[in-house]
VOGU-3710 file (C-alpha; in Angstrom, 3 decimals, decimal comma):
1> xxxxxxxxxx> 0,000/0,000/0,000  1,396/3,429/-1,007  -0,146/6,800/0,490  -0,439/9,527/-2,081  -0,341/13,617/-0,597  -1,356/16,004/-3,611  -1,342/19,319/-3,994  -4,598/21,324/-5,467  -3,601/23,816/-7,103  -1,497/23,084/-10,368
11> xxxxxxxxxx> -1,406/19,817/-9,834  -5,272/18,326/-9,671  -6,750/21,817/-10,943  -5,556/25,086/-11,903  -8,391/27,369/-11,420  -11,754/25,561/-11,913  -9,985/23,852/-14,731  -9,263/19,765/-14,102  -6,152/18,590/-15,026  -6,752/16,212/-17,647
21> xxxxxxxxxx> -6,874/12,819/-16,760  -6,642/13,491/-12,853  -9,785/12,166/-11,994  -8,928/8,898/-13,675  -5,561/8,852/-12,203  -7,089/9,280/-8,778  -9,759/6,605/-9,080  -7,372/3,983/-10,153  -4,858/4,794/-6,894  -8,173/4,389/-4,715
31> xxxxxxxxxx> -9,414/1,407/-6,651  -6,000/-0,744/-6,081  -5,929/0,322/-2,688  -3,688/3,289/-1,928  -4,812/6,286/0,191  -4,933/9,242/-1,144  -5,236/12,849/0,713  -5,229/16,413/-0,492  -2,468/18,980/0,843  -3,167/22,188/-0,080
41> xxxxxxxxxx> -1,140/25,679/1,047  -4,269/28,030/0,189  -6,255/29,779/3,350  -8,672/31,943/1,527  -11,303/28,785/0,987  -12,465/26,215/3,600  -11,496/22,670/3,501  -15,187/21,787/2,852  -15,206/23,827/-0,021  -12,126/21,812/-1,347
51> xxxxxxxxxx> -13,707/18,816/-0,903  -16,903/20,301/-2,555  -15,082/21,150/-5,818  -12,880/18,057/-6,142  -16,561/15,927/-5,872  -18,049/18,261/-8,568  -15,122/17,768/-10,750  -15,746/14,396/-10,666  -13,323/12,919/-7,543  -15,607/12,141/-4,921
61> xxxxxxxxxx> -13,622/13,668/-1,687  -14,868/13,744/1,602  -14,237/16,791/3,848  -11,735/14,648/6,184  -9,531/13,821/3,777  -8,522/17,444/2,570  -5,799/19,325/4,982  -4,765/22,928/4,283  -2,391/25,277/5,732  -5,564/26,840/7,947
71> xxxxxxxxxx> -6,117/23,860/9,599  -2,403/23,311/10,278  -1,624/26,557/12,071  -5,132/26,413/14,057  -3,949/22,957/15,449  -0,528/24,333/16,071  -1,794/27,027/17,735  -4,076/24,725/20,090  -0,710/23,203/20,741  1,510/25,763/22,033
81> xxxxxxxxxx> -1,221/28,772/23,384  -1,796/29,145/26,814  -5,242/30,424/28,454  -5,829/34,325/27,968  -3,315/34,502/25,005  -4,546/35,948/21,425  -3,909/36,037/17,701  -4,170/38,507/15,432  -4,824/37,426/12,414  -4,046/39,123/8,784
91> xxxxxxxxxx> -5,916/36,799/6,818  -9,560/36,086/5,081  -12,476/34,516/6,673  -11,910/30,641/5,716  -8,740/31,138/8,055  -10,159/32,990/10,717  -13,270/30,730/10,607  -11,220/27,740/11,288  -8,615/29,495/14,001  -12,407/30,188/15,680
101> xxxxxxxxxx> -13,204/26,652/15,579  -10,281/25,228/17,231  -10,749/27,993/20,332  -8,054/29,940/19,174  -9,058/33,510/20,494  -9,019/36,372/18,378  -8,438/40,182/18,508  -7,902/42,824/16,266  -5,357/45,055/19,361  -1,715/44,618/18,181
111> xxxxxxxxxx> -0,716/45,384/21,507  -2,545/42,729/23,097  -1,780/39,511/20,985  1,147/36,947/21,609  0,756/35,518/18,310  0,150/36,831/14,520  -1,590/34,586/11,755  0,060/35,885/8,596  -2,020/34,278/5,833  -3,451/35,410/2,262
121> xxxxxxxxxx> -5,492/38,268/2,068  -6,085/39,889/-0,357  -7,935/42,844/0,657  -4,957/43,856/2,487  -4,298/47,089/3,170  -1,021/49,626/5,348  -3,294/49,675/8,334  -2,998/46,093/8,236  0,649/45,813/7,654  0,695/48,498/10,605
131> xxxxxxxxxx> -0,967/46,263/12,685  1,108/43,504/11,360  4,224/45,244/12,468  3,328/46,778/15,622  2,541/43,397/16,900  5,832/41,808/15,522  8,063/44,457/16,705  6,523/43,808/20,160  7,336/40,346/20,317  4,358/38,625/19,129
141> xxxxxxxxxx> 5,550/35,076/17,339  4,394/35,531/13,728  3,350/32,549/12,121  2,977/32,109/8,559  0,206/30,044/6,896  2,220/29,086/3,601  5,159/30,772/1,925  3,910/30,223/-1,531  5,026/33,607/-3,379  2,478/33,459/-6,198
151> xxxxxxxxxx> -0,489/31,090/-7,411  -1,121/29,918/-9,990  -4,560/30,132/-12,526  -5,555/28,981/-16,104  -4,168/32,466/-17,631  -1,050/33,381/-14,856  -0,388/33,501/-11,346  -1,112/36,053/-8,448  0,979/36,844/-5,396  0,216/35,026/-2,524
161> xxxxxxxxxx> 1,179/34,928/1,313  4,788/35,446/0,077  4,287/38,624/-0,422  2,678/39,671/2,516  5,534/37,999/4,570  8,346/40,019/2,550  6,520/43,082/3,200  6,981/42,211/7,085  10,618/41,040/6,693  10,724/43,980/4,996
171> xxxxxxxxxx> 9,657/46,515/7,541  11,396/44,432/10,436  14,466/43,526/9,100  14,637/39,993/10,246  12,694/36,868/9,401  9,150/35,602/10,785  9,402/32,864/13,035  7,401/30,148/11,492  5,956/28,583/8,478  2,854/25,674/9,205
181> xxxxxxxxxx> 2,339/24,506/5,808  4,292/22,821/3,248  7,185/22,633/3,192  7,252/22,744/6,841  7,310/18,932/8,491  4,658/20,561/10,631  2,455/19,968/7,248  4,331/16,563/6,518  3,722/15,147/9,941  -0,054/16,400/8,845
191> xxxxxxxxxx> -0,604/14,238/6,084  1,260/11,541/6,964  -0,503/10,948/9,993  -3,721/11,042/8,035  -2,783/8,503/5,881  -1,681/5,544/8,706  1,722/5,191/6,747  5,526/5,331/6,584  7,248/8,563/5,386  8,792/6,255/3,371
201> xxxxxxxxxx> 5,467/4,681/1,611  4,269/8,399/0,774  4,420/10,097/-2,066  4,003/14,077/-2,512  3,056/15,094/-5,234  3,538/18,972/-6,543  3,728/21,649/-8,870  6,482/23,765/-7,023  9,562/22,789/-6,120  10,499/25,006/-2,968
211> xxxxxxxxxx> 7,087/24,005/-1,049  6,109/20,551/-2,818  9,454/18,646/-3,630  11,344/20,616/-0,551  8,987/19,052/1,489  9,436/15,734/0,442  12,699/15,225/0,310  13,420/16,555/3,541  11,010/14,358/5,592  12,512/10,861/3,315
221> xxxxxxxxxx> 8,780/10,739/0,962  8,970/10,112/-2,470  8,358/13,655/-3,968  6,910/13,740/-7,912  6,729/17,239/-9,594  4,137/17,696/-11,837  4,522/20,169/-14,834  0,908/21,792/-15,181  1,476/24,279/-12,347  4,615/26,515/-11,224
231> xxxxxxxxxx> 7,759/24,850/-11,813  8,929/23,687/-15,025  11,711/20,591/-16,024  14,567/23,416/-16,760  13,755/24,804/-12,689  14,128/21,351/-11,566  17,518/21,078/-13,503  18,921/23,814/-11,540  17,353/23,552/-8,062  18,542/22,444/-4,829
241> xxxxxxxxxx> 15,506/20,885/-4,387  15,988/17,735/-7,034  12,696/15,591/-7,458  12,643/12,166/-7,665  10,078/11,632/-9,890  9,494/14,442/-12,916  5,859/13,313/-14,941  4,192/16,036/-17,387  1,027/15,243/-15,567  -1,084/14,294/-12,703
251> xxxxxx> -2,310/11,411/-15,363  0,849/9,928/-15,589  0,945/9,050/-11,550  -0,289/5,320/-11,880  2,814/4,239/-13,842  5,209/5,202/-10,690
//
């Protein structure tokens, strides 16, 4: 039995586009008997709306099996909070929905948070990065959702928590403290854990190659990049972070 981790976007979708074939591919893992689970970076949707498109695209998913970088820093932050501390969050509402959900307590004072939630948002604005930095510069632990710089869509990409987070280093002039999601083992751990198996009996599979293939290698999975997203066969050719498994698509999976 193998366990499969994929990535959403770029690799299963990009957009509300299915990769062609992916369904298929996905079907015939299940039907042999490997698990499969989603891994996704992205905070701006809820994991129930994940599962929701992946069904209507024609992969029947159920909520359970789809993890995403929200989830992952709400149960971190169950993990290390103590009573009467907050978060301030710079994010949309999937993320803050979710922090809510898991307890986490909320609050929108920069002087009265131990923690920041730096996710997606895209109806950021200065008083936010304000906010952002005042509670940094302070001392609050700023955690990042995902450090995926751009993402990607049918016609391009569009910056993503990446940039938020290098408009902090920015401003600060020093790194933030944490990432949760890929390629963090925080978001390894994750989705290995979900699926009952080895490291070593898991494959992730990716579109980029610092998040996706990073993350693999590192925790001793079997990391496949996929070429329908971010990173292309030349990238791979010159990164640190080598890939032990190149396919053109999603569709080609089964043959591994």
């Amino acid at each position: 039995m193998k366990g499969f981790i994929f990535d959403l976007d770029g690799t299963v979708y990009l957009g509300d586009q299915l990769i062609e074939g992916a369904a298929e591919a996905i079907q015939t893992l299940r039907s042999r008997g490997d698990k499969v689970v989603f891994l996704s970076n992205k905070p701006i949707a809820t994991r129930q709306s994940y599962a929701d498109k992946l069904t209507q695209m024609g992969i029947p998913t159920a909520v359970e099996d789809v993890l995403n970088s929200s989830l992952i820093a709400a149960r971190y932050l169950q993990q290390v909070m103590k009573p009467g501390e907050n978060v301030l969050v710079i994010g949309e509402q999937p993320i803050r929905d979710e922090l809510l959900a898991h307890g986490i307590q909320l609050c929108e004072d920069p002087m009265d948070v131990q923690y920041v939630v730096l996710s997606w948002d895209r109806q950021f604005t200065y008083d936010g990065l304000n906010k952002l930095f005042q509670a940094a510069i302070r001392g609050a632990k700023v955690i990042a959702s995902n450090p995926d710089r751009t993402c990607p869509l049918e016609d391009g990409q569009i910056p993503d928590t990446g940039a938020f987070i290098g408009a902090l280093e920015g401003a600060t002039g020093r790194p933030i403290d944490l990432v949760v999601g890929k390629p963090s083992p925080i978001a390894a751990e994750a989705a290995v854990r979900h699926l009952g198996l080895d490291y070593s009996a898991c494959y992730m599979v990716g579109d980029r190659l610092e998040t996706d293939i990073k993350m693999g290698n590192d925790t001793g999975m079997n990391s496949v990049l996929v070429l329908t997203g971010i990173s292309t066969r030349a990238m791979a050719e010159k990164s640190p972070y080598s890939p032990h498994h190149i396919l053109n698509s999603i569709k080609e999976i089964v043959s591994l």
